[in-house]
The first five atom37 places (N, CA, C, CB, O) and aatype in JSON, in Angstrom:
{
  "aatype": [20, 20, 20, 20, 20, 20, 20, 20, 20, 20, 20, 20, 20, 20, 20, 20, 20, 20, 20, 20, 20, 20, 20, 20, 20, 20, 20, 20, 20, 20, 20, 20, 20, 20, 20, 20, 20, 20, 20, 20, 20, 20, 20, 20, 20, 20, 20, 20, 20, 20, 20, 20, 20, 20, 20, 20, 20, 20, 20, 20, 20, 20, 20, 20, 20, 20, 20, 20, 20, 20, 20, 20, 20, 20, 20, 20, 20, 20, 20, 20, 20, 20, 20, 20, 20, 20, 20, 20, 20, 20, 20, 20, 20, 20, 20, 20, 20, 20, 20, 20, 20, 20, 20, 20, 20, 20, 20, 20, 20, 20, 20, 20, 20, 20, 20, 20, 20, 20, 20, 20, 20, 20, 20, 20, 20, 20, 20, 20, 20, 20, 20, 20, 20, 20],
  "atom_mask": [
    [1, 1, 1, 1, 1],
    [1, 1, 1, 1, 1],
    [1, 1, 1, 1, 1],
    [1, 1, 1, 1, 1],
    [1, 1, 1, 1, 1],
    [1, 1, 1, 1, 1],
    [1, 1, 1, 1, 1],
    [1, 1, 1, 1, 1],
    [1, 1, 1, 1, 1],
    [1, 1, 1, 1, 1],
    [1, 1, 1, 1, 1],
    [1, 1, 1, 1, 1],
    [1, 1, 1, 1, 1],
    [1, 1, 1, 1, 1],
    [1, 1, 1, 1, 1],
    [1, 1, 1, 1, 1],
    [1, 1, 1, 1, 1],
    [1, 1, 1, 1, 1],
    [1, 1, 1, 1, 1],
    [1, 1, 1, 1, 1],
    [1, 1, 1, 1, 1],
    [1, 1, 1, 1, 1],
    [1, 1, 1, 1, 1],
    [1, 1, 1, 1, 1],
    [1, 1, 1, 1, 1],
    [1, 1, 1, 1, 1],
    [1, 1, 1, 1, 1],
    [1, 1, 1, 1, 1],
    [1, 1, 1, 1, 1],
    [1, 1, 1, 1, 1],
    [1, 1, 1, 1, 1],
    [1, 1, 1, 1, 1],
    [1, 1, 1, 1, 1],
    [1, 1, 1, 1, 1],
    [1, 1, 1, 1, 1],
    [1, 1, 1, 1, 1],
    [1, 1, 1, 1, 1],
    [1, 1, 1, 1, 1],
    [1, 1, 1, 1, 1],
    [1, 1, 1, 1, 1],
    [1, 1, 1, 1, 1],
    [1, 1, 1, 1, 1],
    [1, 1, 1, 1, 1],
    [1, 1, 1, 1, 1],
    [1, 1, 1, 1, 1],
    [1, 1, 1, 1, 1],
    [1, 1, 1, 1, 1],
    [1, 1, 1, 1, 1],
    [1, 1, 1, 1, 1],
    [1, 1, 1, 1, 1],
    [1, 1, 1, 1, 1],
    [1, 1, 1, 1, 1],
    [1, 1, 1, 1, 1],
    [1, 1, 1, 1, 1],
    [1, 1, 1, 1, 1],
    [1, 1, 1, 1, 1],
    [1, 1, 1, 1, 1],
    [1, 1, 1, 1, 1],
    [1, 1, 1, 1, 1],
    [1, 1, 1, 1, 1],
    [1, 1, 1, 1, 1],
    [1, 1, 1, 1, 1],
    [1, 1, 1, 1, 1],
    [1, 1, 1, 1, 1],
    [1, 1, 1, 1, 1],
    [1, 1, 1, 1, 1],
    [1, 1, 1, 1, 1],
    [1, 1, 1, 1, 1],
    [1, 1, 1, 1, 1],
    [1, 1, 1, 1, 1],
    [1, 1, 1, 1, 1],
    [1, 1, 1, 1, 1],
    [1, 1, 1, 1, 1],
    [1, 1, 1, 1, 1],
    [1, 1, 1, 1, 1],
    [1, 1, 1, 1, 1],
    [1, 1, 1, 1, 1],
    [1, 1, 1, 1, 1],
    [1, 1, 1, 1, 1],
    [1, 1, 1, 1, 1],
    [1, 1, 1, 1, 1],
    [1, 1, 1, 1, 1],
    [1, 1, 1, 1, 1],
    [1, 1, 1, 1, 1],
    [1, 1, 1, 1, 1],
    [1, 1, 1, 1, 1],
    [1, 1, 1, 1, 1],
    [1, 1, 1, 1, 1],
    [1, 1, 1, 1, 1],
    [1, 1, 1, 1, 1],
    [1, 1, 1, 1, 1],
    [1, 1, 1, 1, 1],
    [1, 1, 1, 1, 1],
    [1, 1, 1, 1, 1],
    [1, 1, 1, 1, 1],
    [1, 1, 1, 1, 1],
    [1, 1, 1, 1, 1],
    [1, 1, 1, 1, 1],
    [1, 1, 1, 1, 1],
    [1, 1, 1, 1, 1],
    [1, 1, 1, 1, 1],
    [1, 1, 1, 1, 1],
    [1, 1, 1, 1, 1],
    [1, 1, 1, 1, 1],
    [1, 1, 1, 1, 1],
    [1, 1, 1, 1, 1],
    [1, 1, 1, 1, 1],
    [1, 1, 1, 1, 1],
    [1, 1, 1, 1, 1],
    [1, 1, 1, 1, 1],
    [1, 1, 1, 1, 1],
    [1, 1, 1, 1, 1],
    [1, 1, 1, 1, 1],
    [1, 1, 1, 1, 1],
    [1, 1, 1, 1, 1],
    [1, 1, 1, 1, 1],
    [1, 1, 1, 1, 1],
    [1, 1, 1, 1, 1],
    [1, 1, 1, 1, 1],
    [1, 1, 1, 1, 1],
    [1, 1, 1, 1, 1],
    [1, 1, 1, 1, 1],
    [1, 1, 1, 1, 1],
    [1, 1, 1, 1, 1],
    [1, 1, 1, 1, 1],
    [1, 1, 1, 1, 1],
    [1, 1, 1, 1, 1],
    [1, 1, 1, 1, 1],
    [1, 1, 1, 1, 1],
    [1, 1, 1, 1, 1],
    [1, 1, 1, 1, 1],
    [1, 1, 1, 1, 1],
    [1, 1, 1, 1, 1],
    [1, 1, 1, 1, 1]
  ],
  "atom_positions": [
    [[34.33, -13.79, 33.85], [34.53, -14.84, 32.9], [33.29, -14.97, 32.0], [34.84, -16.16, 33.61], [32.2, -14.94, 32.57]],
    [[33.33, -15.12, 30.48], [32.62, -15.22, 29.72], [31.99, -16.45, 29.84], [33.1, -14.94, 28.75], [32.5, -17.05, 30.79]],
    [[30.94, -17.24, 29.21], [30.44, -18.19, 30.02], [29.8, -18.68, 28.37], [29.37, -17.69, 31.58], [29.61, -17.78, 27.55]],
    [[29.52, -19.98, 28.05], [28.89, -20.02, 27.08], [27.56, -19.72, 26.74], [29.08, -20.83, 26.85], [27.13, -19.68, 25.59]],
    [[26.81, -19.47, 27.92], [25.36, -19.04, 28.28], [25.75, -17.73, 28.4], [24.55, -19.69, 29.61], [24.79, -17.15, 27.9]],
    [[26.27, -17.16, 28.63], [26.03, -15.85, 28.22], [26.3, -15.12, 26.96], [26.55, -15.25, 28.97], [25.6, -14.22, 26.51]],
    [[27.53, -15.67, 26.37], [27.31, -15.61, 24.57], [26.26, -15.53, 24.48], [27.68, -16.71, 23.57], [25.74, -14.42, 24.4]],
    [[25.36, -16.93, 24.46], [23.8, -17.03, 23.61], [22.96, -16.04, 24.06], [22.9, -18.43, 23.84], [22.17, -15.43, 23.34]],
    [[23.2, -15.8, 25.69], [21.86, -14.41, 26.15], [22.26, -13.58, 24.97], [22.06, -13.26, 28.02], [21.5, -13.53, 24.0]],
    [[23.75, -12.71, 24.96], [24.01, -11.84, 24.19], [23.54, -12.05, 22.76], [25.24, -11.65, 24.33], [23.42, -11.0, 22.13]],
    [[23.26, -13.14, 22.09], [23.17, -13.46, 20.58], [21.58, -13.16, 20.62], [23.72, -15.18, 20.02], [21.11, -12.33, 19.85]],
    [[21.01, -13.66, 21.26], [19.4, -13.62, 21.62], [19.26, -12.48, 21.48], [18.8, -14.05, 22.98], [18.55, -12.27, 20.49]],
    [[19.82, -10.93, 22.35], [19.08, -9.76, 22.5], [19.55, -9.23, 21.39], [19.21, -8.95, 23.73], [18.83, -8.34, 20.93]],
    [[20.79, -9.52, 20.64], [21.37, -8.9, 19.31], [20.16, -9.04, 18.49], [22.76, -9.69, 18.6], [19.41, -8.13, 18.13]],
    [[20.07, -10.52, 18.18], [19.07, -10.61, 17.63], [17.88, -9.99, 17.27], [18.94, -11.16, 17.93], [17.47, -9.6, 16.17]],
    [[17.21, -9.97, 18.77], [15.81, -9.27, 18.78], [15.92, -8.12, 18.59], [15.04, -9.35, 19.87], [14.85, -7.61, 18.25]],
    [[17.01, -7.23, 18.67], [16.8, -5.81, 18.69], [17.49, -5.74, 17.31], [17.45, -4.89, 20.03], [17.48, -4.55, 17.0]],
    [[18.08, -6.47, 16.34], [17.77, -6.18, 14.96], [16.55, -6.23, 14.52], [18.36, -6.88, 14.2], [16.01, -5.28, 13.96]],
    [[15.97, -7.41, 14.76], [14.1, -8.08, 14.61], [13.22, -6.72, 14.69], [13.42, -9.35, 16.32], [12.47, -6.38, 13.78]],
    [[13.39, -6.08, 15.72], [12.59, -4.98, 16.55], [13.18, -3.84, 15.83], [12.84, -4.93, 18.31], [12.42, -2.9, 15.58]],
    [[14.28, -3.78, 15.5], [14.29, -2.58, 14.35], [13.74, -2.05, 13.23], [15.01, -2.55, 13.93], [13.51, -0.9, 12.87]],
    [[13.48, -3.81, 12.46], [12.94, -3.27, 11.37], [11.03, -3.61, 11.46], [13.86, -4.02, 9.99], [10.32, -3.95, 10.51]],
    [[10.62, -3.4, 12.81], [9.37, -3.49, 12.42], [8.87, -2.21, 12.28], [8.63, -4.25, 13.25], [7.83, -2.19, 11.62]],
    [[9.26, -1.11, 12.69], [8.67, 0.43, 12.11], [9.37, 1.49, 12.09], [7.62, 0.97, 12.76], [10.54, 1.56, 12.44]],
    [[8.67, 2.4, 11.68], [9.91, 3.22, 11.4], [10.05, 3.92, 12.67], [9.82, 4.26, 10.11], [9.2, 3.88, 13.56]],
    [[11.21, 4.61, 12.73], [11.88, 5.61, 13.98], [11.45, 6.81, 13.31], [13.76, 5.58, 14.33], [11.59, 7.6, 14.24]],
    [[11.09, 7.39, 12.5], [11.4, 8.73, 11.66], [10.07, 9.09, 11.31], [12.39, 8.6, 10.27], [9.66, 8.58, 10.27]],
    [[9.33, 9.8, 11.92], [7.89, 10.1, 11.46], [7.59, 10.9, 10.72], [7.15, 10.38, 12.21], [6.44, 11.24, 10.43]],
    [[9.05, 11.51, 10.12], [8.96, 12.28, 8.6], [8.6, 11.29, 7.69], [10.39, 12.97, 8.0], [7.65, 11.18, 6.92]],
    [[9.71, 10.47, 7.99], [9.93, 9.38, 7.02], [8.7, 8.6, 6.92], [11.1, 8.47, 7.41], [8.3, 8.4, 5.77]],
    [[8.1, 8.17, 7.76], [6.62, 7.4, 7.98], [5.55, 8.2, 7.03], [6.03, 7.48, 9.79], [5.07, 7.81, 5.97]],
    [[5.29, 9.56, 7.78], [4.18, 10.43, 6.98], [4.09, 10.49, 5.45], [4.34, 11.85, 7.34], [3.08, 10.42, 4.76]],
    [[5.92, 10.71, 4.92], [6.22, 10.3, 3.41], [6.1, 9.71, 2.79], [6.83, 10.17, 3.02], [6.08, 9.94, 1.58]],
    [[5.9, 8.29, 3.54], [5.97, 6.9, 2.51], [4.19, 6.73, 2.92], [7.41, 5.15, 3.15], [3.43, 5.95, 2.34]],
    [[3.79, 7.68, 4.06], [2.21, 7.74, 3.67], [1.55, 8.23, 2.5], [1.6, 8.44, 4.51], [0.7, 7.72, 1.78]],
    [[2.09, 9.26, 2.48], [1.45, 10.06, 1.11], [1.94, 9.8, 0.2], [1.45, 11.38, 0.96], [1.11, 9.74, -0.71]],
    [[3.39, 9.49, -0.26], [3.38, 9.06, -1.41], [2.47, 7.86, -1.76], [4.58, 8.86, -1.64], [1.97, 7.83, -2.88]],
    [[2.22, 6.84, -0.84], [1.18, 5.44, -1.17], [0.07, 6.13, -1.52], [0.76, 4.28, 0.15], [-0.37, 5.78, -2.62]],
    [[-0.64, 7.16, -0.85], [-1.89, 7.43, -1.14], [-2.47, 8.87, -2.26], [-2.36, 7.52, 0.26], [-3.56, 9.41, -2.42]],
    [[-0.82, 9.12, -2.98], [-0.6, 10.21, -3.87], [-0.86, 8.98, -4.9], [0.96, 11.22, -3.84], [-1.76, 9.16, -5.73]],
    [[-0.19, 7.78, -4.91], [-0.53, 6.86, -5.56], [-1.39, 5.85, -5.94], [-0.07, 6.63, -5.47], [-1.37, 5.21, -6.99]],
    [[-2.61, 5.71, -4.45], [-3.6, 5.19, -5.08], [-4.64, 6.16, -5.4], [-4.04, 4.17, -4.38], [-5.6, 5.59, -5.93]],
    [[-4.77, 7.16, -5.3], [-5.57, 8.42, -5.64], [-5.22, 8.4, -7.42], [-4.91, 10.05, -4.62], [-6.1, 8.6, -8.25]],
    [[-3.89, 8.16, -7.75], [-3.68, 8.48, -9.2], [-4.15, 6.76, -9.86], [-1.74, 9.11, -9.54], [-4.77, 6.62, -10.92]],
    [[-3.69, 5.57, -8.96], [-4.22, 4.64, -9.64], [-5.83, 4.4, -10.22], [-3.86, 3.78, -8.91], [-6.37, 3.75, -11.12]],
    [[-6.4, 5.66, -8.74], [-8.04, 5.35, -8.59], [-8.61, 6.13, -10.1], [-8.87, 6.26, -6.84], [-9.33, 5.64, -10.98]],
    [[-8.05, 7.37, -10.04], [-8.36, 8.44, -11.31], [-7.79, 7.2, -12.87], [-6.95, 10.41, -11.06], [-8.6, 7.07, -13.79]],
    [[-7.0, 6.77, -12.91], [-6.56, 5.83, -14.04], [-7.72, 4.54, -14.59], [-5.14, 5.1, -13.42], [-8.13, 4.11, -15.66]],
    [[-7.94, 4.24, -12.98], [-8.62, 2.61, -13.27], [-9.98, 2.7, -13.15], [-8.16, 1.36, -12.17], [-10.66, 1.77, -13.58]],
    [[-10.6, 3.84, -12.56], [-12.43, 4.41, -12.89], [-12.05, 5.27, -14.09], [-13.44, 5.64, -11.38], [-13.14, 5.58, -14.58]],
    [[-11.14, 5.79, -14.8], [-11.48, 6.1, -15.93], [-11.66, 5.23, -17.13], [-10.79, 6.85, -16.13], [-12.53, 5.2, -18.01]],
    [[-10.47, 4.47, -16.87], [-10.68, 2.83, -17.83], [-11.91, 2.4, -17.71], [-9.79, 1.44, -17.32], [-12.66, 2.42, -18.69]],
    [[-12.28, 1.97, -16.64], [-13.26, 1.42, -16.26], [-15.45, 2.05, -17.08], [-12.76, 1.73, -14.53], [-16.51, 1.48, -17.32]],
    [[-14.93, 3.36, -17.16], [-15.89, 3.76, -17.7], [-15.62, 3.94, -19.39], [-16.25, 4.92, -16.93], [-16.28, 3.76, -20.41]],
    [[-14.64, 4.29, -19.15], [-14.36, 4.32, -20.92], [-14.87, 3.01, -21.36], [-12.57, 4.45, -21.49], [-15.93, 2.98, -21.99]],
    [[-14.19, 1.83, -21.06], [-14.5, 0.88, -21.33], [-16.42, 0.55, -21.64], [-13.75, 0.26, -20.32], [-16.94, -0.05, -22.58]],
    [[-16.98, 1.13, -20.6], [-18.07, 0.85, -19.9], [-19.07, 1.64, -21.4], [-18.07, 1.63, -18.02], [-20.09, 1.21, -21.93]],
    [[-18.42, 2.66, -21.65], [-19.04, 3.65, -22.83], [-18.21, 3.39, -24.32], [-18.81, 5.46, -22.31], [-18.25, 4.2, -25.25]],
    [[-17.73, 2.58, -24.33], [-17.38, 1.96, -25.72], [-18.09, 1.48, -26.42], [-16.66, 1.13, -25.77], [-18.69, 2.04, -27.34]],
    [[-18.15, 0.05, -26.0], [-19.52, -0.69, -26.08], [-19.42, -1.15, -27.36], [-20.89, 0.17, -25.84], [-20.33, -1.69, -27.99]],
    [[-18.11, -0.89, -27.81], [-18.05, -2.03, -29.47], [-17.62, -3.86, -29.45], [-16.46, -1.28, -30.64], [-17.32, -4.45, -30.48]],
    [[-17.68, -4.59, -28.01], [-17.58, -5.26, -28.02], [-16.25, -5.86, -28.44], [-18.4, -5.33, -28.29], [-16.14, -7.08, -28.27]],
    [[-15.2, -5.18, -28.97], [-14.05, -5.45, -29.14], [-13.34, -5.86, -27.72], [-13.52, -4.36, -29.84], [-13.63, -4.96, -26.93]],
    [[-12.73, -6.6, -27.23], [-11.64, -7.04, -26.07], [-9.96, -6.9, -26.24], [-11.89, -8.6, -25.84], [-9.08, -7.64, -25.8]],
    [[-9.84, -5.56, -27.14], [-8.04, -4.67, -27.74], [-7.92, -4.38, -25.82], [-8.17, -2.25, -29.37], [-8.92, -4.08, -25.16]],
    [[-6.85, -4.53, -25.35], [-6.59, -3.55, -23.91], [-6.34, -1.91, -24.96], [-4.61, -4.25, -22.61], [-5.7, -1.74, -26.0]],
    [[-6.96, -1.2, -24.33], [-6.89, 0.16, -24.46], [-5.49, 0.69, -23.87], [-8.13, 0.78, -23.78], [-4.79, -0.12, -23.27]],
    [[-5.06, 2.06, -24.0], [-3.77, 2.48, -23.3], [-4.24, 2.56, -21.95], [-3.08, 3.87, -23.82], [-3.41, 2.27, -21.1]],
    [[-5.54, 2.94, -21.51], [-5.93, 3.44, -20.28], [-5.83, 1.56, -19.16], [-7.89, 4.41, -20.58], [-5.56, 1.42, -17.96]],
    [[-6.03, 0.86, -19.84], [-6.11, -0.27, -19.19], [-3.83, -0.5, -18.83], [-7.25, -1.66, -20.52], [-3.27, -0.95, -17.83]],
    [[-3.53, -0.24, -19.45], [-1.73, -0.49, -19.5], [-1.59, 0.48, -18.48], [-0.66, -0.07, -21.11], [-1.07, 0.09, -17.44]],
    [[-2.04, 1.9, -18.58], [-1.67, 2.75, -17.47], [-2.65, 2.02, -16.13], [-2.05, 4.55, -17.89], [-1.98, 1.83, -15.12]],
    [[-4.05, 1.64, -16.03], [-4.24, 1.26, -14.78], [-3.42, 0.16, -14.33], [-5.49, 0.98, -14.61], [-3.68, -0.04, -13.15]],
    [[-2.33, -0.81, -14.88], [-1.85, -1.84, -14.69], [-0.59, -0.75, -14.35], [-1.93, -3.05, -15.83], [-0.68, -0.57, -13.13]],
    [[0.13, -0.23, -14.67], [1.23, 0.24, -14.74], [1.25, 1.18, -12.88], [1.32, 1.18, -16.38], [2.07, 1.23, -11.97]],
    [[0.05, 1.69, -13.08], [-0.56, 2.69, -11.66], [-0.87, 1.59, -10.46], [-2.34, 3.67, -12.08], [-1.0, 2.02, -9.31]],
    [[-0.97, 0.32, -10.69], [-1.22, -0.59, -9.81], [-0.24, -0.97, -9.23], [-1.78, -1.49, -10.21], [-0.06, -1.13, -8.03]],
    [[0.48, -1.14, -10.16], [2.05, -2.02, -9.57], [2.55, -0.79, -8.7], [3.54, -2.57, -11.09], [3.3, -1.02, -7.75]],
    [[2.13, 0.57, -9.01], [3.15, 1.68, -8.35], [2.44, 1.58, -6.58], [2.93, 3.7, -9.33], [3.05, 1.62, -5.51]],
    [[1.31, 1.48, -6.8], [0.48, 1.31, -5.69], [0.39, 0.71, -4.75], [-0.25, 1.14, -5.87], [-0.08, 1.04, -3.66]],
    [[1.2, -1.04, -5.33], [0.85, -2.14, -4.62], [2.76, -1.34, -4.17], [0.25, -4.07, -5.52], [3.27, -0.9, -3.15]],
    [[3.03, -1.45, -5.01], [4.9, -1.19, -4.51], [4.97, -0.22, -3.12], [6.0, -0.07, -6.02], [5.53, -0.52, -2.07]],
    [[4.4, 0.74, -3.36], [4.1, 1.65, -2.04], [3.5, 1.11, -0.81], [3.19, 2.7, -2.36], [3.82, 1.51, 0.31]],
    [[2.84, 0.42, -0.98], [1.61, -0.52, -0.13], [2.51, -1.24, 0.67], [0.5, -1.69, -1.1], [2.53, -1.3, 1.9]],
    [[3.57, -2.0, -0.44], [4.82, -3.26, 0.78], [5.99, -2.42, 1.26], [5.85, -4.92, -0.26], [6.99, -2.92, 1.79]],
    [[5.85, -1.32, 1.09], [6.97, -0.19, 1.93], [6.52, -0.29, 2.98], [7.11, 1.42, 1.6], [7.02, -1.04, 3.82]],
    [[5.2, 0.6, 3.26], [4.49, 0.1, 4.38], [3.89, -0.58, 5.12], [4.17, 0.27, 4.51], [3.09, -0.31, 6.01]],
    [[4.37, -1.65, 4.66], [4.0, -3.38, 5.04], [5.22, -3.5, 5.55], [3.62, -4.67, 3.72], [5.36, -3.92, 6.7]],
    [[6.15, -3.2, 4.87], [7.46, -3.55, 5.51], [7.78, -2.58, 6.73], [8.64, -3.45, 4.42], [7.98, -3.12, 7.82]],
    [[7.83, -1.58, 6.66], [7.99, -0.63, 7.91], [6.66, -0.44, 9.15], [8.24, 0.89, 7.2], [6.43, 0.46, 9.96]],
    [[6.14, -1.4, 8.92], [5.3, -1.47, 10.0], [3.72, -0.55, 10.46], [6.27, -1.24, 10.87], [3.06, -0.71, 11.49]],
    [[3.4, 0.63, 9.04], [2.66, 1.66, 9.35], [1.15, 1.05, 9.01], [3.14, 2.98, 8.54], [0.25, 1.86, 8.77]],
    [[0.99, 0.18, 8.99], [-0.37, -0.35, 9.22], [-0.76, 0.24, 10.17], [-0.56, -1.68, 9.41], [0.0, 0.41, 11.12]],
    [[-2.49, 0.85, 10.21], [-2.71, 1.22, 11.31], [-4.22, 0.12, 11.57], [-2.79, 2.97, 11.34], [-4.52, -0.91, 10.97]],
    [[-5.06, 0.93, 12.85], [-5.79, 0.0, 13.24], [-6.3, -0.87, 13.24], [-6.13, 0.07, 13.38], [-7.43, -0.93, 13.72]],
    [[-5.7, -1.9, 12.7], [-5.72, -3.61, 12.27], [-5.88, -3.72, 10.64], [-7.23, -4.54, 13.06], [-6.23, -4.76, 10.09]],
    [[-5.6, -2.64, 10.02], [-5.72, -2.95, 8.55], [-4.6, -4.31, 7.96], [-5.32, -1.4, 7.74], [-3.93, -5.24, 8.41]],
    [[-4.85, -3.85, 7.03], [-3.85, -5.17, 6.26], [-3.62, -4.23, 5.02], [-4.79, -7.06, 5.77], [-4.43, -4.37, 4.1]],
    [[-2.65, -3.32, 4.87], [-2.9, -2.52, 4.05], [-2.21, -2.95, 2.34], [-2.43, -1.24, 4.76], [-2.5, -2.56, 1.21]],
    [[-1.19, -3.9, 2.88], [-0.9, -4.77, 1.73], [-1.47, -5.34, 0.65], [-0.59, -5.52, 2.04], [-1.33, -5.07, -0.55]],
    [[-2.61, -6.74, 1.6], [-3.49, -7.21, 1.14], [-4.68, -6.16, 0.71], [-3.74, -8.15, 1.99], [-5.09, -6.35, -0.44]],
    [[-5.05, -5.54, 1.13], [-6.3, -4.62, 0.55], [-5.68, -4.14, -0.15], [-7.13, -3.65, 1.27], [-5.93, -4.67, -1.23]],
    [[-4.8, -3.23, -0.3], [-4.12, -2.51, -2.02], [-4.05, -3.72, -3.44], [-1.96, -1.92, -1.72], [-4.06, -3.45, -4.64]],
    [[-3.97, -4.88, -2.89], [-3.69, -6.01, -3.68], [-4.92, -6.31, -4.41], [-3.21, -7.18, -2.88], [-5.06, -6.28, -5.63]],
    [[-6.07, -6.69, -3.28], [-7.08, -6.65, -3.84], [-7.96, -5.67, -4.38], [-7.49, -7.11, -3.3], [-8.69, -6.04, -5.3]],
    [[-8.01, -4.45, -3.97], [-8.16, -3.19, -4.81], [-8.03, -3.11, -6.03], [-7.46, -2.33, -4.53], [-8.96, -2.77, -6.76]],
    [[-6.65, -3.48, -6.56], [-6.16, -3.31, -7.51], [-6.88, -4.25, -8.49], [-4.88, -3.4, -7.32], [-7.07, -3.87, -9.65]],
    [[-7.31, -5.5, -8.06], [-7.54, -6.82, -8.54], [-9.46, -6.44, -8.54], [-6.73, -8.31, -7.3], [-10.1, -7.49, -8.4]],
    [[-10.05, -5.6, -8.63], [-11.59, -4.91, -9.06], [-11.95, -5.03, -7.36], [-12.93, -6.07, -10.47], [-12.61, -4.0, -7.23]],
    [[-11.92, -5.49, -6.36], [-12.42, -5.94, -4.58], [-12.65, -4.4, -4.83], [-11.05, -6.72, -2.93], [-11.63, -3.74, -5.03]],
    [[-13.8, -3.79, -4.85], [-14.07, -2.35, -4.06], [-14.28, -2.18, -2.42], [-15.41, -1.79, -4.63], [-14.52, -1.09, -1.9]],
    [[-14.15, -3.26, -1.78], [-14.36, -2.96, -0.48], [-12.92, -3.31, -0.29], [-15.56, -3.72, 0.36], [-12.6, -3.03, 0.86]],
    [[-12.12, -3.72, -0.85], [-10.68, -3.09, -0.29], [-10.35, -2.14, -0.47], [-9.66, -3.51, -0.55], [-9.55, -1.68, 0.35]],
    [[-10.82, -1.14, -1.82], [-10.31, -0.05, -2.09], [-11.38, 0.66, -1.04], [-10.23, 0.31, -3.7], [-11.17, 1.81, -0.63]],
    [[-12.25, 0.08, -0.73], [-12.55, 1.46, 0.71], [-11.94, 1.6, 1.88], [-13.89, 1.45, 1.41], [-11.71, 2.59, 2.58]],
    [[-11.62, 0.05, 2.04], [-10.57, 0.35, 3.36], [-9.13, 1.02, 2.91], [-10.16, -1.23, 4.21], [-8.57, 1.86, 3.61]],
    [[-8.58, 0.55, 1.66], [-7.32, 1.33, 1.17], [-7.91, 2.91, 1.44], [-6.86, 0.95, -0.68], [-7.15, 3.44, 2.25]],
    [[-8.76, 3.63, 1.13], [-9.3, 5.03, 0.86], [-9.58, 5.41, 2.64], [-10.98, 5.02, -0.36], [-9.25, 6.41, 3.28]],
    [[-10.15, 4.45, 2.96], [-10.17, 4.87, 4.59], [-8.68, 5.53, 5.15], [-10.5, 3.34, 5.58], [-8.38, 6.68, 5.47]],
    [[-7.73, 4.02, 5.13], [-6.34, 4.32, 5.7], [-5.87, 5.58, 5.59], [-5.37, 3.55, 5.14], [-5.42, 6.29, 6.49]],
    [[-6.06, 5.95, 3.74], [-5.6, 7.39, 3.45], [-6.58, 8.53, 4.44], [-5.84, 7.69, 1.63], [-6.08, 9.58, 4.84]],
    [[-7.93, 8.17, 4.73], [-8.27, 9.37, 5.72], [-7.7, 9.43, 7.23], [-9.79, 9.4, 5.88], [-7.62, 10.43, 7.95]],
    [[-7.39, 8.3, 7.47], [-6.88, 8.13, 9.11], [-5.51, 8.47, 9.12], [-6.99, 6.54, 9.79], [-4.96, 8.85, 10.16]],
    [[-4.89, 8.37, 8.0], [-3.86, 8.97, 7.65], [-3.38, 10.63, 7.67], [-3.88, 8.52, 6.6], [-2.21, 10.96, 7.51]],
    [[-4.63, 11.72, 7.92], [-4.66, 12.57, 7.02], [-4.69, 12.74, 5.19], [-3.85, 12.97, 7.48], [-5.02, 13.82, 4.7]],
    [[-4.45, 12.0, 4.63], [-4.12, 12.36, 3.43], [-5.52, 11.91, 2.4], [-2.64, 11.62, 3.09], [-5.4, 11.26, 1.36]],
    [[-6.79, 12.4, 2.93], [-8.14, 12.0, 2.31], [-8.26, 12.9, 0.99], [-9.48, 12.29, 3.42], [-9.09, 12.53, 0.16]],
    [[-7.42, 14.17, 0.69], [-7.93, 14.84, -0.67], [-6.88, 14.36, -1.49], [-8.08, 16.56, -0.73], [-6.79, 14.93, -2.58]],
    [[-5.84, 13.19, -1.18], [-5.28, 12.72, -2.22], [-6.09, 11.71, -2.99], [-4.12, 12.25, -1.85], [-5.72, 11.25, -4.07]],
    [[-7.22, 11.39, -2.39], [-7.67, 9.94, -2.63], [-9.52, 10.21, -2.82], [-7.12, 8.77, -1.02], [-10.18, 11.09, -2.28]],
    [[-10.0, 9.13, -3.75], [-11.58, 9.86, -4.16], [-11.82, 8.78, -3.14], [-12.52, 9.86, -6.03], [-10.96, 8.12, -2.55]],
    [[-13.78, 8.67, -2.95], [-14.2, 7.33, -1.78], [-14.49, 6.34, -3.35], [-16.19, 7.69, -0.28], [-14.77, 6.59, -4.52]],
    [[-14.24, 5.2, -2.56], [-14.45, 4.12, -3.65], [-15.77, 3.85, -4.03], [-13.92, 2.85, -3.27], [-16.68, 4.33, -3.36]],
    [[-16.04, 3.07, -5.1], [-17.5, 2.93, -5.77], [-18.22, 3.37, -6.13], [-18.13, 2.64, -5.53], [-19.19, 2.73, -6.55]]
  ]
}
């Protein structure tokens, strides 16, 4: 006989083992992929936003126009941070990073997030996608 307490056990473990599904991935193709593409992407944001960054730096006409290079580091950011909550969402944070928040702030000038972002990519394997920060 079905019991009304046992419905709820059953609703409880349904539950959790949807919960527990989506905290990482099953597929360590799939994991390694959405590694490197994040860090194919902050490697290209890094080459975009230290080039702005110096262009800017060697201008020096005092004008404040955004340059194209500043639209592409904005444009390379969003691709970055987008990759970043894939793996926020699937769970591949590794040894206590916050890899979300540090891509966020990276993006936002924090160079000591972009070293831990640049770290992840070495613990990752994927260190010649990515330059060291600063």
């Amino acid at each position: 006989m079905i019991t009304p307490r046992t419905v709820k056990q059953a609703a409880v473990l349904v539950v959790a083992a949807v919960l527990m599904s989506g905290c990482s991935s099953e597929d360590p193709a799939q994991a390694e992929e959405w590694r490197r593409d994040y860090c194919t992407k902050l490697g290209s944001w890094q080459d975009v936003a230290h080039a702005a960054t110096s262009g800017a730096a060697d201008a020096g006409d005092g004008q404040d126009v955004e340059s194209p290079d500043a639209d592409d580091a904005a444009s390379t950011g969003r691709a970055v941070v987008d990759a970043a909550k894939r793996l926020d969402r699937a769970g591949l944070e590794q040894g206590g990073t916050y890899i979300l928040d540090d891509t966020d702030d990276a993006v936002g000038g924090d160079t000591g997030a972009e070293s831990r972002a640049v770290s992840y990519c070495d613990h990752s394997g994927f260190e010649t996608l990515v330059r060291s920060a600063g």
